[in-house]
C-alpha positions, 0 to 999 in steps of 0.5 A: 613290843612283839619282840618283849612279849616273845622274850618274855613267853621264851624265858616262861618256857625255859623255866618250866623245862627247866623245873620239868628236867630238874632230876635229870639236870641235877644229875649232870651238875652234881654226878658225884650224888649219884647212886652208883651204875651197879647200885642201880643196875642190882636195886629192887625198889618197889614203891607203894604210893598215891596220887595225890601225897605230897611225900611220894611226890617228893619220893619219886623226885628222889629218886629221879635225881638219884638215877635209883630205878623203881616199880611204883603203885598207886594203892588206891588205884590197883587192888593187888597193889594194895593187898601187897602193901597191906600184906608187908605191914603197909601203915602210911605212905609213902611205903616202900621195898628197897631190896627187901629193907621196909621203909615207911615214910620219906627217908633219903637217908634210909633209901640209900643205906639200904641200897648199899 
């Protein structure tokens, strides 16, 4: 009995990893997805975001898995933050800087060509 619920609090555990590492584990399944090492090692992406929004979270998980480096700042957080953000025409969140390219909104697709 000892022996069921040990297995079972391993496999709990595993998941959990698992779902924590899911960015990293993905970019050794799938490396072909990946941003290029001198993509990464020229991109500038700031990233204005909050705490709580379901999009950013998504945003930073993007680009995690895309091995793409970035400055993040919560705007409700840091005051200088939010006056950037305002400052470039901030108008919703997630709000981002990839080199010099604005981006409103989650768009992967925006992400990477404007990291090209």
């Amino acid at each position: 009995m000892l022996g069921n619920v040990l297995k079972k609090c391993l496999l709990v555990l595993l998941v959990v990893v698992v779902y924590q590492n899911w960015g990293k584990i993905e970019r050794v399944l799938n490396p072909s997805q990946v941003v290029s090492e001198q993509t990464q090692a020229t991109a500038k992406v700031v990233l204005y975001t909050t705490e709580w929004c379901g999009y950013c979270k998504q945003t930073r998980r993007f680009l995690d898995q895309k091995g793409i480096p970035y400055k993040e700042f919560d705007i409700e957080k840091d005051a200088e933050a939010r006056k950037a953000y305002q400052a470039l025409g901030g108008g919703g969140i997630p709000f981002f800087d990839v080199n010099g390219t604005l981006i409103r909104g989650y768009d992967p697709d925006a992400i990477l060509a404007a990291l090209k």
